[in-house]
Phi, psi and omega in degrees: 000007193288329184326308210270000189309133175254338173210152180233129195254137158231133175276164190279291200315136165068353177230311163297290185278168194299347200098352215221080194269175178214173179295158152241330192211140189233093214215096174298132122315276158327110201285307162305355165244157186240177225270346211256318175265006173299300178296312177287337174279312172341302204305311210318291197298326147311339186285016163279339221234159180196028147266152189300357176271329182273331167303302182312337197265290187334320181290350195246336174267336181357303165323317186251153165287176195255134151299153168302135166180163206221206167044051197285157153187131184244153184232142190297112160120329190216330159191213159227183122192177193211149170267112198270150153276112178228108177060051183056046177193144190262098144298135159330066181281109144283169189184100185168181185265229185301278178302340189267332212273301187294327184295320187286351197086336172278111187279130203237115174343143166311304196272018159265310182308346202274311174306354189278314214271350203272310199265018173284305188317315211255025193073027172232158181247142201258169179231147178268149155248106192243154196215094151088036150080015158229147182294132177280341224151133185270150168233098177257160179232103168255135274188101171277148176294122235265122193315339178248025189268333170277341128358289187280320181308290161333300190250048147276343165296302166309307191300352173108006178268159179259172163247143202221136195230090181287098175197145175268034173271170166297164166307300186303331151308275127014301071060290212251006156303285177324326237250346181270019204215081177007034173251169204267183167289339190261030142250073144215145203241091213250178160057023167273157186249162215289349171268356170272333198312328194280339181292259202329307172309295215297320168323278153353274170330305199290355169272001191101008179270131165255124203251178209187109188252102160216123194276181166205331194292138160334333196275338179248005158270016174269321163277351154313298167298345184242341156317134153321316189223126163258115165242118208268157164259163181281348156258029181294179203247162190297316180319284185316324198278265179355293173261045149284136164276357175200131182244135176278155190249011182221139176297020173263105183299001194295309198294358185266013172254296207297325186292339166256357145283344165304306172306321180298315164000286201271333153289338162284311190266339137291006162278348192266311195312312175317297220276315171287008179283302181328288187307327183301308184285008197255326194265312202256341159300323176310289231307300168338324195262339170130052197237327154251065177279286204326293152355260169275000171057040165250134155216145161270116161283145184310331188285343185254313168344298238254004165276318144341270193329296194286343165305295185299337176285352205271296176320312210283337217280299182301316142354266195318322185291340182303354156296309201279001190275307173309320186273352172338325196245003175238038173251143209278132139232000000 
């Protein structure tokens, strides 16, 4: 069905940007504390975790030891927390975004909400830090955009698709993501939680859209699955790889243009096939049954019928082969 696709949906994390976020800011609320305990507490609570936002904090506390700490839980989409020993006593660590902060009970000030949305502007994404149900402190994270991703957007445009921007960051994150990569706000889909993503496709769909879902997250196979075509990257989590209908085998969103020039390819070269299996039989069976004997003094002896026969099968097979000659350079080595 890639042929037939109208629009293409990407989730952001791991497939427009690398995957690979780093700290950008560090910012205490709490006055007793420094930027130095943010982070070892942040890693603490995260080191429960394998999202690439817990790589980045882990990646960023490096430096500090990780605390005791125990009773972990997470919820997909809005936060984790655990119970840490922080100065010879077990505390509450919250760790997540707005909605996980409100779920929780935790008020989080207009001018601290004002500052989030502020380093939100800038294309990053913040985590609340909270210690005993008050908020401590901001976390921002930025994501880089992965160097061909506006590019590849670009000409997926041209070709008549429309594209879409799949992500649970806030709008203002979100947004100023779109704004860089020329797309407008109403392709982004912003503030879904990992259980709307198949919601937001079904949606789609249900206006008359065919869709094309490409994912990498655990989070992302219930759309992955509700897509016409789920297309996973190969470093992608297992979930994903499973209900994909197609795994790119090199970690490049480049290939997902190449899969759709292959699929138009691969239907173009079986409409060729179709039509010269036809016309062969349309021509050599009469001439075979005697249809210019009277005539033309023509008859096909069985030995040239069954030379025919392997001729034309020889055309279709090299016909075909002509895929692997042309994609030769979008093949792994």
């Amino acid at each position: 069905q890639v042929h037939r696709l109208d629009t293409i949906v990407f989730d952001k994390t791991g497939t427009l940007t690398t995957g690979n976020p780093s700290v950008t800011d560090v910012l205490p609320i709490d006055l007793s504390l420094t930027p130095a305990d943010l982070l070892q507490l942040a890693a603490t609570v995260e080191s429960g975790t394998h999202h690439p936002l817990a790589r980045a904090i882990l990646q960023a506390a490096q430096a500090s030891e990780l605390l005791p700490a125990e009773e972990f839980h997470t919820v997909a989409g809005l936060g984790i927390s655990a119970r840490v020993t922080w100065h010879d006593r077990p505390v509450r660590v919250l760790l997540g975004n707005h909605a996980w902060m409100n779920q929780q009970g935790v008020s989080v000030p207009a001018a601290i909400d004002y500052q989030a949305r502020l380093l939100a502007t800038q294309g990053k994404t913040v985590i609340f830090l909270a210690i005993a149900d008050q908020l401590s402190g901001l976390l921002a994270v930025s994501d880089p955009i992965r160097p061909e991703t506006p590019e590849i957007l670009k000409d997926l445009q041209k070709r008549g698709l429309q594209v879409m921007l799949l992500t649970g960051d806030r709008r203002e994150t979100a947004h100023q993501l779109a704004q860089r990569l020329q797309l407008s706000d109403q392709q982004v889909f912003a503030e879904v939680p990992p259980e709307g993503k198949a919601e937001a496709i079904a949606h789609l769909q249900a206006q008359g859209h065919r869709v094309g879902m490409v994912g990498d997250g655990i989070n992302d196979a219930p759309a992955l699955a509700q897509a016409d075509v789920g297309i996973a990257l190969h470093s992608g989590t297992e979930a994903a790889a499973e209900t994909a209908g197609i795994v790119l085998v090199r970690d490049r969103i480049t290939d997902v243009i190449a899969a759709l020039d292959l699929s138009r390819k691969i239907l173009g070269i079986i409409r060729q096939n179709l039509f010269w299996a036809f016309a062969y039989n349309c021509i050599a069976l009469p001439v075979a049954a005697g249809a210019l004997l009277p005539q033309f003094k023509l008859l096909l002896s069985p030995g040239q019928a069954g030379l025919l026969m392997a001729l034309s099968s020889i055309s279709v097979v090299l016909n075909s082969l002509r895929l692997s000659w042309q994609f030769q350079s979008h093949l792994p080595k």
